[in-house]
N, C-alpha and C positions, 0 to 999 in steps of 0.2 A: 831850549830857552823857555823862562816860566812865559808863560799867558798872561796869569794870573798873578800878583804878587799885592799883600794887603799887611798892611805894620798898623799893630795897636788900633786899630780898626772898629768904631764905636757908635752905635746909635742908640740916645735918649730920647723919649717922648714924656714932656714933664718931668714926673717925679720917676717913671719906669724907665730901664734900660734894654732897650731890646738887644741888642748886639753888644757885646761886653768885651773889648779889645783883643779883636780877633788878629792873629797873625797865619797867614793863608799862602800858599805857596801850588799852584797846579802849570804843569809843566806841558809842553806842547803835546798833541796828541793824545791826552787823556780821557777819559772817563771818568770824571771825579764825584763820586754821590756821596750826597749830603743827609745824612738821619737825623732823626732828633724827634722827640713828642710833639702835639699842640704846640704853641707858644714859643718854643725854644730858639726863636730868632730867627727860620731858616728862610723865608721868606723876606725878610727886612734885608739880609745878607745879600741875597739876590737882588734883590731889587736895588741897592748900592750898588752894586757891581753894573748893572745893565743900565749905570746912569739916571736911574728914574725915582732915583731918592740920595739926598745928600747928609753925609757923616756928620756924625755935631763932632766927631775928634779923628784922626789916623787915617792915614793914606792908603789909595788904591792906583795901584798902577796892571794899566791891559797893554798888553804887547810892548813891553819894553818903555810905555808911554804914560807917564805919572798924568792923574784925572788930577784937574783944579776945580774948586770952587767954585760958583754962580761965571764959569768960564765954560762952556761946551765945546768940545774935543770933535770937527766933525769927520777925524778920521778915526778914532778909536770908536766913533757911533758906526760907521762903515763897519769894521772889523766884528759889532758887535749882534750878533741874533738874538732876542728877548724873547721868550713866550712865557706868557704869566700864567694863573691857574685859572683866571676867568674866560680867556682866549677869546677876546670877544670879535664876534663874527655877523655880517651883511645877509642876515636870510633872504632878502629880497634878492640877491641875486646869484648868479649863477656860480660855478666852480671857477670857470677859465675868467669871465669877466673882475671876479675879484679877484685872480693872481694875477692878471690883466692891470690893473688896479693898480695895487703896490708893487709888480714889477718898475710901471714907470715912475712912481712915485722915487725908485732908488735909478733913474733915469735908463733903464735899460730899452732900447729902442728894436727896430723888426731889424734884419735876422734873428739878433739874439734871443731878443724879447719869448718870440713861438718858441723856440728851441729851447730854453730854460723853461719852461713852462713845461713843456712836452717831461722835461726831465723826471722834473720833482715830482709829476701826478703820476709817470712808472717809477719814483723813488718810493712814494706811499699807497703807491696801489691803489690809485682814485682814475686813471685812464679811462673806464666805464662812467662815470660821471660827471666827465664832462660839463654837460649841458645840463646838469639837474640844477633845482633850484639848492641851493645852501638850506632854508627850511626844511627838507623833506630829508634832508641826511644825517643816518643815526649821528650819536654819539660819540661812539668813536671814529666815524667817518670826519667827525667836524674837528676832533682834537689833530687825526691826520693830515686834514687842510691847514689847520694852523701852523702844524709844522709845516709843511711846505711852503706854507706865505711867508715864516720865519727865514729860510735856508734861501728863499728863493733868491737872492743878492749873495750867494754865494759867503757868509761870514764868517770869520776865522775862529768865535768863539762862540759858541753857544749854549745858552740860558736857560735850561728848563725848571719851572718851578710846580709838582707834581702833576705831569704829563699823562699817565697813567693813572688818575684818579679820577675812579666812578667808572672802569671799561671793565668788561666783560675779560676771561681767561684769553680767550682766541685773539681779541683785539690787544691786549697785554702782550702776549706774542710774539702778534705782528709788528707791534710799535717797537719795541726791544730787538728785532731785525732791521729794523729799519735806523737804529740809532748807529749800531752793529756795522751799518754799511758808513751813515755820515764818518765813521771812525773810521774807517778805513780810506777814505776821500782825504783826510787830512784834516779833517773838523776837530777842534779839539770842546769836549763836553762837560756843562757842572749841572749835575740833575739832580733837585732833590723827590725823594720820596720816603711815603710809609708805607712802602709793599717792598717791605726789605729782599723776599727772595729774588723780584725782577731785576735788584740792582745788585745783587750777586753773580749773576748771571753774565754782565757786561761791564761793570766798572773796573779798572785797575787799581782806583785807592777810594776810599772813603775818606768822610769826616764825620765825627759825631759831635752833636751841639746839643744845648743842657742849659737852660736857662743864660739862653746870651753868651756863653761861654764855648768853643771850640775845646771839647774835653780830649778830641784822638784825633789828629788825622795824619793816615799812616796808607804807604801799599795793602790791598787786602791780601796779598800773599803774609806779608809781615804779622798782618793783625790773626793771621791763623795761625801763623807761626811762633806768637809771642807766648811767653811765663808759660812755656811744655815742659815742665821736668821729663814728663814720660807720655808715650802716644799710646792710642787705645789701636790694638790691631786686633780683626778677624778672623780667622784662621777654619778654616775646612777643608776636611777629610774623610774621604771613605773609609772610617773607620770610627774604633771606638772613639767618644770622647775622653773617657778617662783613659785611654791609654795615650792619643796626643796629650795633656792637660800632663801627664807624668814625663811625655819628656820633653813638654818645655818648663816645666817650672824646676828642670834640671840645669839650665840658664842662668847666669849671675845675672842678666840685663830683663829677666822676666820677674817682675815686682808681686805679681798675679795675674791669676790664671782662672778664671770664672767659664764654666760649661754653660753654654745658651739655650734655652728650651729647645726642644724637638720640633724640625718641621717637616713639611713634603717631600724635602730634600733628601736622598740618600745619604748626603754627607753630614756630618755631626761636627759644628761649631763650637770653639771657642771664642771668648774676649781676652786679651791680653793687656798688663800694662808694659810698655816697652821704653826701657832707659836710655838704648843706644842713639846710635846716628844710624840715618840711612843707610850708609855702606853696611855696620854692622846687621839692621833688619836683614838687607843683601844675605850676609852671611848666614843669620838665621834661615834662612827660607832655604837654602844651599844643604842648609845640612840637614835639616828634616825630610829632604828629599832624597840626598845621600842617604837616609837612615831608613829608605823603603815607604816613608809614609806617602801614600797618596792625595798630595793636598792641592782641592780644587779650588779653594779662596784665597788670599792673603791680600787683604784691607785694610790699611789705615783709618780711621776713624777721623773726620774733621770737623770740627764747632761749624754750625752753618752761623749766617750773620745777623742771624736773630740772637741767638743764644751772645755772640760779641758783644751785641748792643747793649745787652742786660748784664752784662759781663762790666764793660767798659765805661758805658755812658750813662748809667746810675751810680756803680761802684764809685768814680771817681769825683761826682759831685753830690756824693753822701758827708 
């Protein structure tokens, strides 16, 4: 069932249009990240969505449940978890007293109340901080709280708007494990960011935006899969390269066949262009092996999602 579903979907501010009739479609269980430069609406988009900015045109519906107008929805706000990129946070006090806090704020009462609590600080690994003050906790200690004070109401959709901006490798990490788990709980995710590899790593589909405009959004299996006449494989062997390199460019499905510099390795590499289908790669790797050659590689080559973006979401609003 979609989560998410948005028709012609459009935010102006005066003369500028930040959000340019988007039509948007994320389906239960997702992972949905959203790229796009500065500017390119991804922010406005979210913030529409999370209720906290209203369309000047096209509709949004969350959970099956069409949003109206200067009318507040207060169970599609129920359903919904927001965290923006400012995340703003109560240094004055403690870890437990402000998920203490907004817990009851979404009327969660004792048993439940400790026990959720308990949850989310072993969901982002804050159980040692307890009782620290919120001022004294790094930075990405305080974006992992926000998460937690987001989730902590349990909500069906969840919001992030560049979560991982401005942390550390290790804390990037940790936060991408952590989303990793919400997915697996049943949370269904739309996160945008510009650290396109962390969202490689965990989304099921993207979207690319470009000036107010939704130019792609597709499964990222799709988006790696899309306009391949031919795949780049790797190929190594304990042996020559020119003597692999001669018998695969004896192959009708080998386009080319490029010898790769020399490294530490024993085995001596090619690059290949490859026409076929999987099954037939199958076949290839079958018969090189049949044919005696001892080969310790065979790689596909895949566009990472950087190389897409620049691919995709320039190309097409050139």
């Amino acid at each position: 069932m979609p989560v998410i579903e948005t028709h012609e979907l459009t935010k102006q501010f005066d003369d500028s249009i930040a959000v340019d009739r988007v039509n948007l479609t994320v389906n239960a269980g997702e992972i949905y990240g959203l790229i796009g430069p500065n500017g390119a609406g991804k922010t406005t988009l979210i913030r529409m969505l999370a209720t906290a900015e209203e369309p000047t045109a096209g509709t949004i519906s969350i959970c099956d449940r069409p949003l109206t107008l200067d009318r507040p929805d207060p169970e599609i706000q129920r359903r919904l978890g927001f965290l923006p990129d400012d995340f703003p946070l109560y240094d004055d006090l403690n870890v437990v007293d402000y998920l203490e806090y907004f817990s009851q704020l979404y009327y969660l009462d004792e048993p439940a109340l400790t026990q959720r609590i308990n949850e989310v600080l072993e969901l982002v690994s804050l159980e040692n901080k307890r009782t620290s003050s919120i001022g004294t906790l790094s930075r990405g200690m305080k974006q992992r709280l926000s998460l937690a004070r987001t989730i902590i109401y349990r909500p069906t959709l969840l919001l992030l708007d560049e979560p991982v901006s401005g942390l550390d490798p290790i804390a990037r990490v940790q936060y991408r494990e952590t989303i990793k788990t919400l997915q697996r709980q049943g949370i269904t995710i739309f996160i945008s960011s510009h650290i396109l590899s962390d969202l490689e790593d965990f989304c099921t589909s993207i979207g690319i935006m470009e000036r107010g405009r939704l130019v792609e959004s597709s499964q990222l299996q799709a988006l790696y899969d899309r306009d391949r006449t031919d795949k780049e494989i790797i190929i190594a062997a304990l042996a020559k390269a020119e003597n692999l390199q001669q018998v695969l460019q004896a192959s009708p499905l080998v386009k080319n066949c490029e010898i790769l510099p020399p490294t530490n390795s024993k085995s001596e590499k090619v690059c290949i262009n490859f026409t076929g289908t999987e099954e037939e790669a199958a076949q290839l790797l079958r018969s090189l092996v049949e044919q005696g050659l001892p080969i310790t590689e065979f790689s596909p080559v895949r566009e990472n999602l950087e190389e897409i973006f620049l691919k995709l979401g320039y190309q097409q609003t050139s």
